[in-house]
C-alpha beads as a LAMMPS data file, in Angstrom:
LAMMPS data file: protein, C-alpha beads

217 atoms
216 bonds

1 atom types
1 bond types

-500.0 500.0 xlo xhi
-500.0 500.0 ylo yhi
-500.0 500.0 zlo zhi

Masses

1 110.0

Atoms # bond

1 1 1 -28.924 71.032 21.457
2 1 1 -26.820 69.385 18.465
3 1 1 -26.468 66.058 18.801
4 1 1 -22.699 65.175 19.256
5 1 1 -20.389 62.280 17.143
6 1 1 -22.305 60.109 14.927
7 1 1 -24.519 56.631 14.867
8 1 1 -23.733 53.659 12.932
9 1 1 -21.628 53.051 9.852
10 1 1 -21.627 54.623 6.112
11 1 1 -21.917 52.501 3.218
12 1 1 -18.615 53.350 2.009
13 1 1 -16.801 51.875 5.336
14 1 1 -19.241 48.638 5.478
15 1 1 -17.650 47.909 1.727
16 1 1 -13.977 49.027 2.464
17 1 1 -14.491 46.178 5.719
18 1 1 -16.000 43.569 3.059
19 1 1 -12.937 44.135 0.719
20 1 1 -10.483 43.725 3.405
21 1 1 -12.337 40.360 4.429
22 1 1 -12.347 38.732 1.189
23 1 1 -8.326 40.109 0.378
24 1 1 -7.420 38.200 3.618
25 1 1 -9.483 35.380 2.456
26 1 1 -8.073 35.270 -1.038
27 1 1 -4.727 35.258 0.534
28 1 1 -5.157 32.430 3.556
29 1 1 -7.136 30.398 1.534
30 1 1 -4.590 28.774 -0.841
31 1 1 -2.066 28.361 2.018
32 1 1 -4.314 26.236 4.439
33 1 1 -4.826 24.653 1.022
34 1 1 -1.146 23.896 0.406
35 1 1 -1.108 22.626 3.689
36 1 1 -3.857 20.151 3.165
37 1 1 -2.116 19.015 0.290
38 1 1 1.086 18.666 1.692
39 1 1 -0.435 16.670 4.937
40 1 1 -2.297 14.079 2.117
41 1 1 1.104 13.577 0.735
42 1 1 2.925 12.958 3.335
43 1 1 0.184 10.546 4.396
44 1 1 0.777 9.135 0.938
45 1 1 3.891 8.493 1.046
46 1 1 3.662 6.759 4.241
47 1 1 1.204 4.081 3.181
48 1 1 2.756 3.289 0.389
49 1 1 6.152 2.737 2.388
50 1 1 4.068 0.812 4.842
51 1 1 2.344 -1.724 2.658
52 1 1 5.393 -2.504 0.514
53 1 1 6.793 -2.688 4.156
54 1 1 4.714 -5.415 5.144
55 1 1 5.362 -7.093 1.496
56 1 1 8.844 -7.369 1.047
57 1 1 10.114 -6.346 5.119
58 1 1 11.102 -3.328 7.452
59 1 1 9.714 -1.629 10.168
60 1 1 5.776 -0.396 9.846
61 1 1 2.986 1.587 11.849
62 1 1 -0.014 0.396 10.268
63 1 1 1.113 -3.193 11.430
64 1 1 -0.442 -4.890 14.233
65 1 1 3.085 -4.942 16.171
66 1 1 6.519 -3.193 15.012
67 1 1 8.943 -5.967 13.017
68 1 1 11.215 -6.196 10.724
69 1 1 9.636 -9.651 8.715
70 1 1 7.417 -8.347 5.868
71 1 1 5.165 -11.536 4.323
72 1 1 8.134 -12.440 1.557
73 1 1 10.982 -12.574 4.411
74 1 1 7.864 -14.681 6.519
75 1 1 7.873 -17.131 3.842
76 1 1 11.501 -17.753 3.358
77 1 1 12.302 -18.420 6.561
78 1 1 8.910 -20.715 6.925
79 1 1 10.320 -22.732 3.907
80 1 1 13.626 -22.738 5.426
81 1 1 12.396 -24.355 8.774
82 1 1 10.188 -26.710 7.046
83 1 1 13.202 -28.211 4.915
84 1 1 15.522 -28.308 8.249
85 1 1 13.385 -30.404 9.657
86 1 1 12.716 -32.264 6.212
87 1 1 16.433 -33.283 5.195
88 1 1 19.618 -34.348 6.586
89 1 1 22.261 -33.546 5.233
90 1 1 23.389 -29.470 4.571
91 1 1 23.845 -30.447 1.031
92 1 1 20.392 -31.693 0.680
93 1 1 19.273 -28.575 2.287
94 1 1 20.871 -26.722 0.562
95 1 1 19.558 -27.690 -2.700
96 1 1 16.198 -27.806 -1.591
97 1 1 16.242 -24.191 -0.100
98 1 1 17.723 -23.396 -3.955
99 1 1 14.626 -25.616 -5.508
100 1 1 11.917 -24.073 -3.103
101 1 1 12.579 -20.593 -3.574
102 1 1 12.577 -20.896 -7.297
103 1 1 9.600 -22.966 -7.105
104 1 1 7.672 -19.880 -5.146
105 1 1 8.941 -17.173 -6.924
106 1 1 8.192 -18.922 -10.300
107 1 1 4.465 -19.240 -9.707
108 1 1 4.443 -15.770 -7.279
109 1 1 3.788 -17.747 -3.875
110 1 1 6.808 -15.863 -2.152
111 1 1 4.391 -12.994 -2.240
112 1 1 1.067 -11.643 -0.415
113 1 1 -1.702 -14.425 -2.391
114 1 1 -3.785 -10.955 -2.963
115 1 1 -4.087 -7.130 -1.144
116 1 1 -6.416 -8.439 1.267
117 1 1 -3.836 -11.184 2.102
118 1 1 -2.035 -8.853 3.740
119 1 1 -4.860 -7.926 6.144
120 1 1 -6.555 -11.337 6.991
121 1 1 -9.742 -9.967 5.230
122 1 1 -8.795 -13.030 2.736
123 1 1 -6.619 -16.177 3.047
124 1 1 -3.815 -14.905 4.314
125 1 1 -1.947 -17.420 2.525
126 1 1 -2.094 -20.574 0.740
127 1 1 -0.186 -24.173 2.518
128 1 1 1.433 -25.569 -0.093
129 1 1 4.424 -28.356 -0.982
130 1 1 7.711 -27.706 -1.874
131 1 1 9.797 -30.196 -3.753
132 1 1 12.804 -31.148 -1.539
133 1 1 14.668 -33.120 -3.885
134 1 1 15.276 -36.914 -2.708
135 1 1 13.219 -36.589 0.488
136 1 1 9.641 -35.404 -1.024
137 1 1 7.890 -32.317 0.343
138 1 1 8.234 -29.076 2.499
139 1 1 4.535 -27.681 3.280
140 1 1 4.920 -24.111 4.139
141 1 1 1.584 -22.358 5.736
142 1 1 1.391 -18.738 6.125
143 1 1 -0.486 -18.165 9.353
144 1 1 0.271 -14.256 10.170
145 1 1 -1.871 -10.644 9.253
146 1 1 0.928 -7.767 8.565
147 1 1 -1.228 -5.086 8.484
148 1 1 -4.699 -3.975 10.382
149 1 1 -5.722 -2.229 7.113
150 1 1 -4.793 -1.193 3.631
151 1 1 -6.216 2.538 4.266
152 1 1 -8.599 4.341 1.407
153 1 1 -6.075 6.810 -0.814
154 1 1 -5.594 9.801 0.625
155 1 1 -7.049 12.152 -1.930
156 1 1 -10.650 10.448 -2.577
157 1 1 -12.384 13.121 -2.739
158 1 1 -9.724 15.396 -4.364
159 1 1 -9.444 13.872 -7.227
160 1 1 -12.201 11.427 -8.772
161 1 1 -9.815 8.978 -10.315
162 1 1 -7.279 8.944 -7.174
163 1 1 -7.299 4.992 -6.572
164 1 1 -4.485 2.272 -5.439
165 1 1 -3.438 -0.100 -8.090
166 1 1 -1.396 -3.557 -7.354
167 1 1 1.286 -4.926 -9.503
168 1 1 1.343 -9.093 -9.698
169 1 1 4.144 -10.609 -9.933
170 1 1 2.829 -13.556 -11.847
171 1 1 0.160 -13.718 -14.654
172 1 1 -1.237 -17.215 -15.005
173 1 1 -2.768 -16.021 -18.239
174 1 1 -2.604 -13.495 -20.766
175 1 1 -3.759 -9.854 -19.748
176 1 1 -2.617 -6.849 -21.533
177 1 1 -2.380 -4.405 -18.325
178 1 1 0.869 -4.367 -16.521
179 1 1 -1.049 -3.295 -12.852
180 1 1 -4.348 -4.639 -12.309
181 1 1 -7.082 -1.619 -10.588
182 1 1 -8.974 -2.389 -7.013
183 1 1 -7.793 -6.416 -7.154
184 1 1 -8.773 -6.031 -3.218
185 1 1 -10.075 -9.824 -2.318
186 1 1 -8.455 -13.281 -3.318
187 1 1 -11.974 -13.630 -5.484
188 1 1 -11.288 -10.463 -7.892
189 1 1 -7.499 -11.595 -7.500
190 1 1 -8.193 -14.952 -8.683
191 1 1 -10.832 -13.757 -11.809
192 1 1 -7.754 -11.874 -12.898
193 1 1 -5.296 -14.864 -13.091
194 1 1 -2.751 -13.028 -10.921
195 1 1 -0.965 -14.440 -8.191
196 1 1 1.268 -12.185 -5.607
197 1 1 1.033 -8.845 -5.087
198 1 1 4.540 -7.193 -5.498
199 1 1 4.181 -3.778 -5.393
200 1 1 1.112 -1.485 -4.687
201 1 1 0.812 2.920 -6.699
202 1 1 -0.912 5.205 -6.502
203 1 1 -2.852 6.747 -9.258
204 1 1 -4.735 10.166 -10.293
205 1 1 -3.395 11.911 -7.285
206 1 1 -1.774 14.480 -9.527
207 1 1 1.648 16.613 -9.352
208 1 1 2.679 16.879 -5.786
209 1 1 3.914 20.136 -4.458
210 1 1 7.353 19.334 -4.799
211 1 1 6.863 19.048 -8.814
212 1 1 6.930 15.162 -8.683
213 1 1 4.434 12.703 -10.299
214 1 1 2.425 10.765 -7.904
215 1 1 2.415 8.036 -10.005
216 1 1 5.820 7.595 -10.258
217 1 1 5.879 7.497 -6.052

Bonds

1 1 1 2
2 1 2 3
3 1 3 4
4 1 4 5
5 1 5 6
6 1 6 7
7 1 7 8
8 1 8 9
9 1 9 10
10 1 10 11
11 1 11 12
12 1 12 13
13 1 13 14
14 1 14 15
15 1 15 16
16 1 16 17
17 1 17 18
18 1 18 19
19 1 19 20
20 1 20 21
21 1 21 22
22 1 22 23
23 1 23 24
24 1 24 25
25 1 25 26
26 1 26 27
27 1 27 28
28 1 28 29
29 1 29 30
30 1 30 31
31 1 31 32
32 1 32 33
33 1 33 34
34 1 34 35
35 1 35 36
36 1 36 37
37 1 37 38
38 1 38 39
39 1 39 40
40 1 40 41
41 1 41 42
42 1 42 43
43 1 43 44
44 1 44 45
45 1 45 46
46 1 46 47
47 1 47 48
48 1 48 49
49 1 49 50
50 1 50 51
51 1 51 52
52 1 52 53
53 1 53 54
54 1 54 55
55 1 55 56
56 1 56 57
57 1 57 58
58 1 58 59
59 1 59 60
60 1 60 61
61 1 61 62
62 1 62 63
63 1 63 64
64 1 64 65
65 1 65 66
66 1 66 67
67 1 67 68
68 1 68 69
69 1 69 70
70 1 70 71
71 1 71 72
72 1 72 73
73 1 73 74
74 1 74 75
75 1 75 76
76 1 76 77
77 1 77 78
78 1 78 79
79 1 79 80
80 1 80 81
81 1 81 82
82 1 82 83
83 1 83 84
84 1 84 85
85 1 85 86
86 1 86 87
87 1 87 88
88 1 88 89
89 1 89 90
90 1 90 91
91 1 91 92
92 1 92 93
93 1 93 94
94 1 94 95
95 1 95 96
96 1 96 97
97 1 97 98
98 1 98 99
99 1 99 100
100 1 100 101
101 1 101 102
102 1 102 103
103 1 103 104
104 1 104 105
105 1 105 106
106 1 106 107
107 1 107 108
108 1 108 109
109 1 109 110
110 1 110 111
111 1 111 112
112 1 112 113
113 1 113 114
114 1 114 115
115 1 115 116
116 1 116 117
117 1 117 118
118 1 118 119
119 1 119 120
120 1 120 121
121 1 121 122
122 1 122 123
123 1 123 124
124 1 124 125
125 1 125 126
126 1 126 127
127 1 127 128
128 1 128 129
129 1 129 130
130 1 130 131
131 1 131 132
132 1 132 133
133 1 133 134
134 1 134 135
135 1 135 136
136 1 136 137
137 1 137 138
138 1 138 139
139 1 139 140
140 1 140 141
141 1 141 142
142 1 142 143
143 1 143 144
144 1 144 145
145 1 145 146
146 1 146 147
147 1 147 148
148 1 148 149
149 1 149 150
150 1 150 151
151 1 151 152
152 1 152 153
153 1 153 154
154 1 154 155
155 1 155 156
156 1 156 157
157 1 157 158
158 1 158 159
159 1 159 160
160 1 160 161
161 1 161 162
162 1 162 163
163 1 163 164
164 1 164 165
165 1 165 166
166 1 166 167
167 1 167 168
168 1 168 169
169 1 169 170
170 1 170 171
171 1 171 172
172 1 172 173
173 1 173 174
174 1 174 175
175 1 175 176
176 1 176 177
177 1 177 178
178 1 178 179
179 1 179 180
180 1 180 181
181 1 181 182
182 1 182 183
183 1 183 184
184 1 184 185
185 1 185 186
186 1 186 187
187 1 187 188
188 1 188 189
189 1 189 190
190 1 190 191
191 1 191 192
192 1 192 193
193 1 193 194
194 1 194 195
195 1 195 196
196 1 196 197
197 1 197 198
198 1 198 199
199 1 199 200
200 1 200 201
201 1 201 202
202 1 202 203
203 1 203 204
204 1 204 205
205 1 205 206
206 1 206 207
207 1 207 208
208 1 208 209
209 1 209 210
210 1 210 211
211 1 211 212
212 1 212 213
213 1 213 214
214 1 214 215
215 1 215 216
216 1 216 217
């Protein structure tokens, strides 16, 4: 009897079903990659927003509780009670608010001390005395953590050089770079004669998808 049909496969089909595999592989590949991508940028995006949240003031997630007083707007008002119940008169107040402020932002003390400030991980801030014209000082102490954590960048890993940087907003000496690299305790902070953190980038993440610099973010 002849033996009906046929066992097995032929070479010819087992490579056909190979080229088909890697075709569909060739093709899904960059798309779940251009999805990864897009998911570290949005995550990106929302740190940064987040930790220049808890800086300067709005609503974050990363915080320990949802509010609206970043460490900058925490400070002002701080100073603001401390002089109310300093003076007398609104005049004197008045002029002492004027005096404090420019005495903090002058020597960048209206700002997070260092990145870790932010976090408790260092001093969260520094008690200090504001001049309050004819009736002496105002001491201000900054006893509140804005955020649980400053997270790692998104794209370590991706990219070798993909790192946060923090901008000071006041040199106490002479440095030549604008944004000082990984200033993440009030110890490196301090070595750097910086005080404040007012901003924090991103840097070597690359183009984004939507053409745009991730520095520039």
């Amino acid at each position: 009897m002849k033996m009906s049909g046929r066992r097995g496969v032929t070479l010819v089909e087992i490579m056909v079903a190979s080229t088909i595999v890697v075709l569909i592989a060739a093709v899904t590949f960059p798309v779940y990659q251009i999805i990864q991508q897009r998911e570290k940028e949005n995550r990106l995006r929302q740190i940064l927003d987040n930790v220049r949240g808890a800086i300067y003031g709005c609503p974050i997630a990363l915080a320990n509780r949802t509010f609206n007083q970043g460490y900058r707007v925490h400070v002002l008002n701080k100073l603001a009670n401390a002089i109310n119940n300093a003076t007398e008169t609104q005049e004197t107040r008045d002029a002492a608010l004027a005096s404090g402020i420019r005495y903090l932002v002058d020597h960048g003390l209206d700002l997070p001390f260092s990145p870790a400030s932010l976090t408790g991980r260092a001093p969260i801030g520094v008690t200090f005395d504001v001049a309050t014209g004819t009736t002496g000082t105002a001491t201000v102490t900054i006893d509140r953590v804005f955020l649980r954590n400053i997270p790692p960048h998104p794209f370590v890993g991706w990219y070798p050089n993909a790192r946060w940087e923090f901008v000071p907003a006041v040199y106490a000496g002479a440095l030549n770079s604008s944004v000082l690299t990984a200033a993440t305790d009030s110890a490196t902070w301090e070595s750097l004669q910086a005080t404040g953190v007012k901003n924090i980038v991103s840097r070597g993440a690359g183009m984004a998808i939507d053409g745009t610099n991730t520095d520039d973010w």
